[in-house]
C-alpha positions as CSV (number, residue, x, y, z in Angstrom):
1,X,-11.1,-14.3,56.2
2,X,-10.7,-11.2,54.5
3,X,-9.5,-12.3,51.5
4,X,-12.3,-14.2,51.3
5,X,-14.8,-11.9,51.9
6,X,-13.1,-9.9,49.4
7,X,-13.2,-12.7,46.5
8,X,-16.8,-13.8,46.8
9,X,-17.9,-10.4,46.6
10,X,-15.9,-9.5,43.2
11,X,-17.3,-13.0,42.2
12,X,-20.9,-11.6,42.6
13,X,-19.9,-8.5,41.0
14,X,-18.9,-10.3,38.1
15,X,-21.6,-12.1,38.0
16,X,-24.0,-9.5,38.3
17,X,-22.6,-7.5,35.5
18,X,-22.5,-10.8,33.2
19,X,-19.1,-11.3,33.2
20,X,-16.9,-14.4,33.6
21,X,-13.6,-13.4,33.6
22,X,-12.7,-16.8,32.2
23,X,-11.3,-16.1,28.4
24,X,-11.2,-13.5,26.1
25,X,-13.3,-14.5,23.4
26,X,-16.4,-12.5,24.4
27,X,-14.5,-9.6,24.2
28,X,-13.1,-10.0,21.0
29,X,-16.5,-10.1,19.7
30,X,-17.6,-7.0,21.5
31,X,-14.5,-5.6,19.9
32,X,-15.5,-6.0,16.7
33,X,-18.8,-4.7,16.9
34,X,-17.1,-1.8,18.2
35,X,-14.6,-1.4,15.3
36,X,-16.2,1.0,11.9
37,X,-15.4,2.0,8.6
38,X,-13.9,5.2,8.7
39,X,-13.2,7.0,5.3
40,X,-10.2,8.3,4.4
41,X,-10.0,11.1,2.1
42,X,-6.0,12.2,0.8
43,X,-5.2,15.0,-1.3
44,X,-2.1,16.9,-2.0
45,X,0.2,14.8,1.0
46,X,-3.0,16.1,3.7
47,X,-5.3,13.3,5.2
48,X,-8.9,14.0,6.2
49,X,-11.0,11.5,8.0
50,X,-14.8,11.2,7.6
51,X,-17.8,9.5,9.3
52,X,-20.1,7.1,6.7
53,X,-24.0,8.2,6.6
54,X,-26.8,5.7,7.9
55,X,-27.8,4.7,4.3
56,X,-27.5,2.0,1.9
57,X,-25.4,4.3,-0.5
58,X,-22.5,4.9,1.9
59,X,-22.8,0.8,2.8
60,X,-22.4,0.4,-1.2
61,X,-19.6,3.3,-1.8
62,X,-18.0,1.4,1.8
63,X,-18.4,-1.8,0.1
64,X,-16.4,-0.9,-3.1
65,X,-13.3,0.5,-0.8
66,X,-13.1,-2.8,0.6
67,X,-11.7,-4.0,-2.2
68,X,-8.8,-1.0,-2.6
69,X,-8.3,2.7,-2.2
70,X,-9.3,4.7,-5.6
71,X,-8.1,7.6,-7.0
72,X,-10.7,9.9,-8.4
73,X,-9.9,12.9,-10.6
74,X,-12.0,16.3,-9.4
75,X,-12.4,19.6,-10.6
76,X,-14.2,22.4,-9.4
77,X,-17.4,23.3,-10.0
78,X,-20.0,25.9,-8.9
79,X,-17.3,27.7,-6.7
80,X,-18.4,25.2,-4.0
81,X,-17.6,21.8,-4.3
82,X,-15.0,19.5,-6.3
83,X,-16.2,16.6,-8.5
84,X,-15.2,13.8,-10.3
85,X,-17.0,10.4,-11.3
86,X,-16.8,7.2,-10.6
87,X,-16.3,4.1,-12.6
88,X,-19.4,2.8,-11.2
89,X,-23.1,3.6,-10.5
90,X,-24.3,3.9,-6.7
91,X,-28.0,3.1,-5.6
92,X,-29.3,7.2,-4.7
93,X,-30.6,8.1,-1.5
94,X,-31.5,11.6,-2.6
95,X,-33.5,14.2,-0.1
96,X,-33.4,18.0,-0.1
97,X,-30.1,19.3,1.9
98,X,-28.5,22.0,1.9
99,X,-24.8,21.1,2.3
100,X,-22.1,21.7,4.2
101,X,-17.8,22.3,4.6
102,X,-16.9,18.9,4.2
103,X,-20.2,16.8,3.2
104,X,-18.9,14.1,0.9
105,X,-21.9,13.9,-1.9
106,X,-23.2,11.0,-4.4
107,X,-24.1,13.6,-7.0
108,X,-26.6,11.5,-9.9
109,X,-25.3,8.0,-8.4
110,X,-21.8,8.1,-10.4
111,X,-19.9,11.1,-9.4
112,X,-18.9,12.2,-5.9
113,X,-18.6,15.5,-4.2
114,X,-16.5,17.5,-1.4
115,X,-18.1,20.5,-0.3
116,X,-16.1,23.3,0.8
117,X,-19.4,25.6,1.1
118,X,-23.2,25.6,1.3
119,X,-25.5,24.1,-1.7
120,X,-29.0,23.1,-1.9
121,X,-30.3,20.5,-3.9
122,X,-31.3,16.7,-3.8
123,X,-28.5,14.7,-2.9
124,X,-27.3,11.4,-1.3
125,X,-24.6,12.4,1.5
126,X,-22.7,9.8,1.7
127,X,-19.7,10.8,4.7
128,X,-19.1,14.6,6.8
129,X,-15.5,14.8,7.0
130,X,-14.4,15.7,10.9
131,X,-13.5,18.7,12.5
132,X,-12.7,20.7,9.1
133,X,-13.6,24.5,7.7
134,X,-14.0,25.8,4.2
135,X,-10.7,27.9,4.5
136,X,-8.9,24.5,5.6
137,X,-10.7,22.5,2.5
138,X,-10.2,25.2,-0.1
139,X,-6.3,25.1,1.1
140,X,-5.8,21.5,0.7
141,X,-8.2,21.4,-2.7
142,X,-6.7,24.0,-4.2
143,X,-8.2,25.8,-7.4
144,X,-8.5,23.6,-10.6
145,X,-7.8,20.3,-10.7
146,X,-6.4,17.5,-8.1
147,X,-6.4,14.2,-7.5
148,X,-8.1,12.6,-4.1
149,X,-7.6,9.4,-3.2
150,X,-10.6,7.5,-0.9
151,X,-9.7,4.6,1.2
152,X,-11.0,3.0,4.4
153,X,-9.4,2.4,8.0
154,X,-11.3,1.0,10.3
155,X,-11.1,1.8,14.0
């Protein structure tokens, strides 16, 4: 009696909270939704992971790392950022920021930027790397040149 009791009232439960419990396919779909783009940003054998903005430029720069990593070439410029363009032209989103340790920049739609200190201009911010500091960046970056490689995982 119990055991009934029991089972008609997780049955209800279920119910209530718009479950079935029959399959899994609604949960692979809630799954997906669940799973973003994350970028991946590798220099000098270190890996840093950044979040994409809200704006149709990171969507684009997203977009083209779907196809493959890329390897972009930067130097430093400005004592505050490393640069290097792209082989392609990105829609701007430009608004007055002043940047930050690990904003990830569209700089005049066909060069991209890692900031390792502050900087204010127009921009498009296209990713903030996570849980990073200038003396961290500047350590992996290095002076001169270097070679990053972006690339997306998704999670």
């Amino acid at each position: 009696m119990i055991r009934y009791i029991i089972d008609a009232i997780l049955a209800m439960l279920l119910m209530l909270t718009g479950c079935t419990g029959a399959g899994t396919a609604g949960n692979d779909e809630a799954d997906m939704e669940k799973t973003k783009a994350v970028l991946v940003i590798e220099c000098n054998e270190n890996v840093f992971y950044a979040d994409f903005e809200d704006n149709s430029s990171a969507k684009a720069f997203s977009s083209k790392l779907e196809s493959g990593s890329i390897e972009v070439d930067m130097h430093d410029y400005g004592s505050f950022e490393k640069v290097g363009a792209l082989s392609w032209t990105i829609e701007r989103n430009d608004k007055n920021i002043t940047t930050e340790p690990g904003d990830v920049i569209l700089y005049q739609g066909n060069q991209i930027t890692i900031y390792y200190d502050e900087n204010s201009w127009s921009f498009t911010k296209l990713a903030k790397i996570r849980e990073t500091s200038k003396k961290e960046l500047l350590e992996v970056l290095g002076d001169g040149s270097v070679t990053v490689r972006f690339s997306l995982e998704y999670r």
